[in-house]
C-alpha positions in Angstrom: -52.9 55.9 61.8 -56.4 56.4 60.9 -58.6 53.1 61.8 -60.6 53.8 58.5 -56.9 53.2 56.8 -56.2 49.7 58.5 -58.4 47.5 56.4 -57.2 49.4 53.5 -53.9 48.3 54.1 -54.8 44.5 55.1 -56.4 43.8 52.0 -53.6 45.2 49.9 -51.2 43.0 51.4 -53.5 40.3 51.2 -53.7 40.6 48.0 -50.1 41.5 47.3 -49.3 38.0 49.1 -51.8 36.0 46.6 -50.1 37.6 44.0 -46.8 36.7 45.2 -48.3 32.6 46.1 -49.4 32.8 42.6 -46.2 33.8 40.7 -44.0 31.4 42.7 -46.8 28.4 41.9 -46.2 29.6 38.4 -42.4 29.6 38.8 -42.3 26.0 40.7 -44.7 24.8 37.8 -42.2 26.4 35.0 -39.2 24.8 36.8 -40.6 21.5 36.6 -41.9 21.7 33.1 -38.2 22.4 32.0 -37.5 19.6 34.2 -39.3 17.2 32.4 -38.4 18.9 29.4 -34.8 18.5 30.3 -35.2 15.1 31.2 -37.4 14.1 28.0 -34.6 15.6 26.0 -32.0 13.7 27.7 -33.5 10.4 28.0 -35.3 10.5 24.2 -31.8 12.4 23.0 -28.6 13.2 24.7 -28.2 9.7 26.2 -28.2 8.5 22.7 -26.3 11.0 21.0 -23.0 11.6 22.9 -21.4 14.6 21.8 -17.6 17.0 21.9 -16.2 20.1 20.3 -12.5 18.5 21.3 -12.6 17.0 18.1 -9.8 17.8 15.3 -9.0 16.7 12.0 -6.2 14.3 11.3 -4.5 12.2 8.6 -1.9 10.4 7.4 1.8 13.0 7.5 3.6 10.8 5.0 7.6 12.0 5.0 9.5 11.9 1.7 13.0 10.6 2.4 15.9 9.5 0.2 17.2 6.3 0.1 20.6 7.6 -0.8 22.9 10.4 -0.3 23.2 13.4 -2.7 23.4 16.7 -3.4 20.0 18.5 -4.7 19.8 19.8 -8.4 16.1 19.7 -8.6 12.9 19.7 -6.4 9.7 18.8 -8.6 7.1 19.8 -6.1 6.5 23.0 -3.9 3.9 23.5 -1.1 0.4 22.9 -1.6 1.1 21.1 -5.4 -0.9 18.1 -6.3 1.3 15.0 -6.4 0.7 11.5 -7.6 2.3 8.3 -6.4 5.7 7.2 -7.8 6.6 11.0 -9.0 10.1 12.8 -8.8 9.8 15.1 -6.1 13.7 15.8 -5.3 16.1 14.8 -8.2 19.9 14.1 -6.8 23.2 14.5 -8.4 23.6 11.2 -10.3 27.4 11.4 -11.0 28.9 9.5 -8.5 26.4 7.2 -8.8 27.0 6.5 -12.5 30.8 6.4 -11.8 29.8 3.8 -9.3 27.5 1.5 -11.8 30.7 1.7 -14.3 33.3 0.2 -11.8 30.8 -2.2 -11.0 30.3 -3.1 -14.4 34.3 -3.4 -15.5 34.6 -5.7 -11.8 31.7 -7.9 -13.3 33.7 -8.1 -16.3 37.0 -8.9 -14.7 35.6 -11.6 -12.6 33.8 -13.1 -15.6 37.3 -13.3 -17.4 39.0 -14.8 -13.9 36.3 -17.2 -13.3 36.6 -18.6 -17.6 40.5 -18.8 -16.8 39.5 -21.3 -13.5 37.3 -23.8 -15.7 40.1 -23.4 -18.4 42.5 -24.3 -16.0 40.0 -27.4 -15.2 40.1 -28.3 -18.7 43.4 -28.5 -18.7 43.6 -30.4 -15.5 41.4 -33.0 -16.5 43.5 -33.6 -19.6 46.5 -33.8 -17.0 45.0 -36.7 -14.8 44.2 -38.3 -18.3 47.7 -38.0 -19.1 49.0 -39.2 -15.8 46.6 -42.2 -15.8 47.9 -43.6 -19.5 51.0 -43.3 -17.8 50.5 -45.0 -14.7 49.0 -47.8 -17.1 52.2 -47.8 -19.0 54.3 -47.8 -15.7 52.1 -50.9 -14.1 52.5 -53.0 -17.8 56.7 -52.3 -17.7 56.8 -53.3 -14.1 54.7 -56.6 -14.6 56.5 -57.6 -17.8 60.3 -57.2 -16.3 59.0 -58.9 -12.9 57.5 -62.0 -15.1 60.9 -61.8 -17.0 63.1 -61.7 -13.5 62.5 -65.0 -12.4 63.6 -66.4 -15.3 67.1 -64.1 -15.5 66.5 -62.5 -18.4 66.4 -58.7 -16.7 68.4 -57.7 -13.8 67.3 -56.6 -10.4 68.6 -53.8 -10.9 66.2 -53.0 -14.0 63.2 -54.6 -12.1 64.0 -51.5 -9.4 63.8 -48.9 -12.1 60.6 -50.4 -13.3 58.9 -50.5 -9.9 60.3 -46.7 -9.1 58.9 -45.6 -12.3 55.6 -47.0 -11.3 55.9 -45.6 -7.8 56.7 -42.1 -9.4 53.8 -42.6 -11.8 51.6 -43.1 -8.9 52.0 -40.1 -7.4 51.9 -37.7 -10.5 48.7 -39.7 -10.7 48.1 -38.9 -7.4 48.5 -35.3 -7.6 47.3 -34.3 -10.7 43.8 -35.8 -9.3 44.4 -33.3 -6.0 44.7 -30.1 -8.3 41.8 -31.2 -10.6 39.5 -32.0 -7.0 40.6 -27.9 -5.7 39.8 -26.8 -8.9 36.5 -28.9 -9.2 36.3 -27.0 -5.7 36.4 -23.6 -7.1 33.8 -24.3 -9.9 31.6 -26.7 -8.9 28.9 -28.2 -10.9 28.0 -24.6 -12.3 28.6 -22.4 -15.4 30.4 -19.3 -15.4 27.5 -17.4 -15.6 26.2 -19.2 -12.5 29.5 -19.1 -10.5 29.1 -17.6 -6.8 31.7 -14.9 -7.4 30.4 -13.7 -10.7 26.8 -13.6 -9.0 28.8 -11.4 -6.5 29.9 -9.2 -8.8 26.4 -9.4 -11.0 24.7 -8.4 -7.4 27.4 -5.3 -7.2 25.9 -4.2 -10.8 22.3 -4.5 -9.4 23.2 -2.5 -6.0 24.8 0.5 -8.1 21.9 0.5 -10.6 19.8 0.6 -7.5 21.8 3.4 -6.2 21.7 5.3 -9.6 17.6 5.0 -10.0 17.2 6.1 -6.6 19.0 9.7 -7.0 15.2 10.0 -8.4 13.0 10.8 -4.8 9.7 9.9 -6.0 6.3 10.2 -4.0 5.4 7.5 -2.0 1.0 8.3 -2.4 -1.1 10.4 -3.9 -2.0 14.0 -2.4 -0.8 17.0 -1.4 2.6 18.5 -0.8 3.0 19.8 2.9 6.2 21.1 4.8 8.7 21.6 2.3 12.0 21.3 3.9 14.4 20.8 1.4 16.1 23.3 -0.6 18.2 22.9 -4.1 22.1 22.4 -3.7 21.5 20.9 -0.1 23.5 17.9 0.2 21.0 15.5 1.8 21.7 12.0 3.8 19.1 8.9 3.9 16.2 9.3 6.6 16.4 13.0 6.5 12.8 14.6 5.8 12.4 16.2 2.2 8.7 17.3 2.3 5.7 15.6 3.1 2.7 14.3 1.7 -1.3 14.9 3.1 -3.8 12.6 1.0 -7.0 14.4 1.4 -8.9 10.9 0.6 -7.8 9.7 4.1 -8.5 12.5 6.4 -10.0 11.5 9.5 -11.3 12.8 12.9 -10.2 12.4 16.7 -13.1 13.1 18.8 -11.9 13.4 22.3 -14.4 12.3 24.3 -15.6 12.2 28.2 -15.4 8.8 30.0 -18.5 9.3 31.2 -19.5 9.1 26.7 -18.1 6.3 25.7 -19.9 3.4 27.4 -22.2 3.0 24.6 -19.6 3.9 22.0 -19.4 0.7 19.6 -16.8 0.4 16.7 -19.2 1.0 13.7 -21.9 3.8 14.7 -22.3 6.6 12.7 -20.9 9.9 13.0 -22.2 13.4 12.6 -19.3 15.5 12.0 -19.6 19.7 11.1 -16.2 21.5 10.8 -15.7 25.2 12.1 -14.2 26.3 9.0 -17.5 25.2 6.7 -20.2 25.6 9.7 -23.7 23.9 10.1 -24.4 24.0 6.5 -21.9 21.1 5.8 -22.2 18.0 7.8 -20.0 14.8 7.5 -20.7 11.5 8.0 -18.9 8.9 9.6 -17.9 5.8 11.3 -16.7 4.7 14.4 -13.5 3.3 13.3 -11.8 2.2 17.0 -11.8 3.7 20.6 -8.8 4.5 22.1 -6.7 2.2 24.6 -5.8 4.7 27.1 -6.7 8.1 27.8 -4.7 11.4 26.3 -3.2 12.0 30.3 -2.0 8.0 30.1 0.2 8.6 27.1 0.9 12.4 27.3 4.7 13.4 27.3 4.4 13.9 31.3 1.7 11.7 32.8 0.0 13.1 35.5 1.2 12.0 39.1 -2.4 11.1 40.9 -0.3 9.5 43.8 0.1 13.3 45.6 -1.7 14.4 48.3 -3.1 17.3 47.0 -4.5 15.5 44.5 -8.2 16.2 43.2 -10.2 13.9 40.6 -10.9 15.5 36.6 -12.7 13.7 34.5 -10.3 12.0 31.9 -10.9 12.0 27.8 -10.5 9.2 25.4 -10.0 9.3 21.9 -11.9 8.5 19.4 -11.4 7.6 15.5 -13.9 8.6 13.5 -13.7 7.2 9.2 -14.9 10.4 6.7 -16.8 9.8 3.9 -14.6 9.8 1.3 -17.2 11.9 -0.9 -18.0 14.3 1.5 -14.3 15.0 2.0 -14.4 15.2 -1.9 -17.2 18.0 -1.9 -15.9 19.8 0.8 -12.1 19.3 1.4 -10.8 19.6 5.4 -7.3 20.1 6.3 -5.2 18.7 8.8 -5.9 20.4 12.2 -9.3 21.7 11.9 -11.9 21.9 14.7 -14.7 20.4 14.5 -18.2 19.2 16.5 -18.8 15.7 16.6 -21.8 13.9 17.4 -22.1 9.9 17.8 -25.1 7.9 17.5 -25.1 5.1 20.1 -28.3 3.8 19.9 -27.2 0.8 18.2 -25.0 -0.2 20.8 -25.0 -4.1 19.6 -21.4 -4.0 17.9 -17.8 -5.0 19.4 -16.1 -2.0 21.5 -12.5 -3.0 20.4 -11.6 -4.9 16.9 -11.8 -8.6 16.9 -9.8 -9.5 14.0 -6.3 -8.2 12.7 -6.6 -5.6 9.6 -6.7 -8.4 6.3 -5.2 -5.8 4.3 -2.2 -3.5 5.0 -3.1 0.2 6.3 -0.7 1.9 3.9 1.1 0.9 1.3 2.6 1.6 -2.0 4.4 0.6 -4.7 6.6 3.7 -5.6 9.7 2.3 -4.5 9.3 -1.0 -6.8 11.7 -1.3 -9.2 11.7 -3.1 -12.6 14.9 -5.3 -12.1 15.0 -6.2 -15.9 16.8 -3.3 -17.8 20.1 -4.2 -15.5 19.8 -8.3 -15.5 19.7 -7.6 -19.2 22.7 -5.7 -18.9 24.5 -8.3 -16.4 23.6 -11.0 -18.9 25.0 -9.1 -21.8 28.5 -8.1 -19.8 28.7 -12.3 -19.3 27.9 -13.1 -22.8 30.4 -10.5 -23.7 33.4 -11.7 -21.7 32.7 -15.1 -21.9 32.7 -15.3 -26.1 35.4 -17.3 -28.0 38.2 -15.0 -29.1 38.1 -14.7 -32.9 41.1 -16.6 -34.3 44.3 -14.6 -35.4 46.2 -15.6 -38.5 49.8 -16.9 -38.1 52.4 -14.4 -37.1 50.1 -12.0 -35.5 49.5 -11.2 -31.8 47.5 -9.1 -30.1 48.4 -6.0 -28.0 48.9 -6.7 -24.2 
């Protein structure tokens, strides 16, 4: 190598090692600016604003059953129709059931007739203890005079006997006839016949068939939106058996399924940030914590995971989450059951309670579809009484009725 060369080659490499001390000052000092940046933007932002993408949208699945058994002759509602509460979704065959409500009726009426025969009969009893007791009077005044009259010799001992066996005998008609008027006392009580436990029997037979008849109608228990149609016409159905359901958009909500590590801060009450996949960034949601979830989704899966193995190696669990929707954003911009979406939690405010303190005041669900107005069939129980319970009109002489 030349020696002229030599220094040549010292001061590139020199100078190729300053450049090299200066790119990795430049590199250690751009490493720890996006530390700092990193750790600004987790302390000023990340710490407070605990995020997941395992969040989906869920609601309330409400199954239409019927109450009765049938066969199907009409379904009011198909996938995807708007329903509102308290309409016919499935209509039944109502035969049987009107068949039913007529038996009961004609029983109601029978009763009604058997029961006005039992306070007859106590009429008629009471005027036979009346009878019984005049004669018993009788009896006693006979006996008394003859037994005055005996000591004396005007009557016989032998007529004094009769007197004091008629009395005897007298007694005990007495005696029984106050028996059959106390079992038939017994059978009515201190009640009408309208008010008599076997006709409200029979009255409460009425009401179950009328029941049964109005309930051949399978009406829609809330508001929303027909899901899952399952049943088809002529399929004879049973009670509990699932119709179609019912998704009310107003009560969508979100499970956010979030890290343990998240949820420390996580008070019931925060607001939400939610965007949905299927509208993008452009739509955001907002929302409430509504509750944090007792146990994690491996604690109540189908088939719980078995830690206690040897091979066993530590994954950091998820909790769920339940996130309230504006109902006017869900009005704008309608989800559906299932959807993915990103949710985002704001835990500054980390001053409220992490689990509810008081029961619900009000119920969750409920509705009023299955009420029924009782009065169209008492009106018809009180007219079948009225009916059989009238005074027969009075026939002239010589004529009889039919039997």
């Amino acid at each position: 190598m030349d020696a002229s060369t030599e220094p040549e080659n010292q001061a590139a490499t020199a100078a190729l090692q300053r450049r090299r001390r200066a790119w990795l000052v430049a590199l250690t000092i751009a490493l720890g600016v996006v530390a700092l940046l990193v750790g600004a933007w987790w302390f000023l932002y990340a710490r407070n604003y605990p995020d997941t993408d395992d969040a989906y949208v869920a609601g309330d699945l409400m199954n239409v059953m019927s109450q009765v058994s049938g066969t199907v002759v009409a379904i009011g509602a198909d996938e995807t129709d708007r329903v509102r509460a308290g309409q016919v979704l499935v209509k039944l065959d109502s035969t049987d059931a009107e068949v039913a409500l007529e038996d009961a009726e004609q029983q109601l009426a029978r009763v009604v007739r058997q029961t006005r025969t039992v306070f007859a009969n106590r009429d008629q009893l009471e005027a036979v203890v009346g009878q019984r007791r005049s004669d018993l009077a009788r009896a006693e005044a006979d006996f008394n005079r003859r037994r005055n009259l005996a000591s004396s010799g005007a009557v016989s001992s032998e007529e004094l006997g009769h007197a004091r066996d008629a009395l005897n005998a007298a007694r005990d008609a007495l005696t029984a006839a106050q028996k059959n008027l106390a079992a038939s006392l017994a059978l009515v009580g201190h009640t009408d016949v309208a008010q008599n436990p076997d006709v409200q029997a029979a009255a409460t037979q009425v009401q179950r068939a009328w029941l049964a008849l109005q309930r051949t109608s399978v009406r829609a228990p809330h508001s929303g939106y027909v899901a899952r149609r399952a049943v088809q016409l002529g399929e004879r159905v049973s009670p509990g058996t699932p119709l179609m359901a019912i998704v009310a958009l107003d009560r969508l909500r979100v499970e956010a399924n979030f890290k343990e590590v998240q949820i420390e801060r996580m008070r019931i009450g925060q607001p939400v940030t939610v965007i949905a996949d299927v509208y993008g960034s452009g739509v955001k949601y907002h929302g409430t914590v509504q509750g944090v979830g007792m146990g994690t989704g491996a604690a109540f899966a189908l088939l719980p995971a078995q830690n206690a193995t040897g091979n066993w190696i530590k994954v950091v669990q998820r909790v769920p989450v339940r996130i309230q929707l504006d109902p006017r954003d869900l009005e704008a911009h309608p989800l559906r059951i299932g959807l993915s979406t990103r949710t985002t939690v704001d835990v500054r405010d980390s001053s409220g309670a992490p689990l509810a303190q008081t029961p619900p005041a009000q119920p969750v669900l409920s509705t009023d579809a299955y009420d029924m107005d009782l009065a169209p069939v008492q009106a018809r129980i009180a007219q079948i009484i009225r009916d059989n319970t009238r005074d027969l009109p009075a026939q002239p002489a010589g004529q009889h009725s039919n039997p």
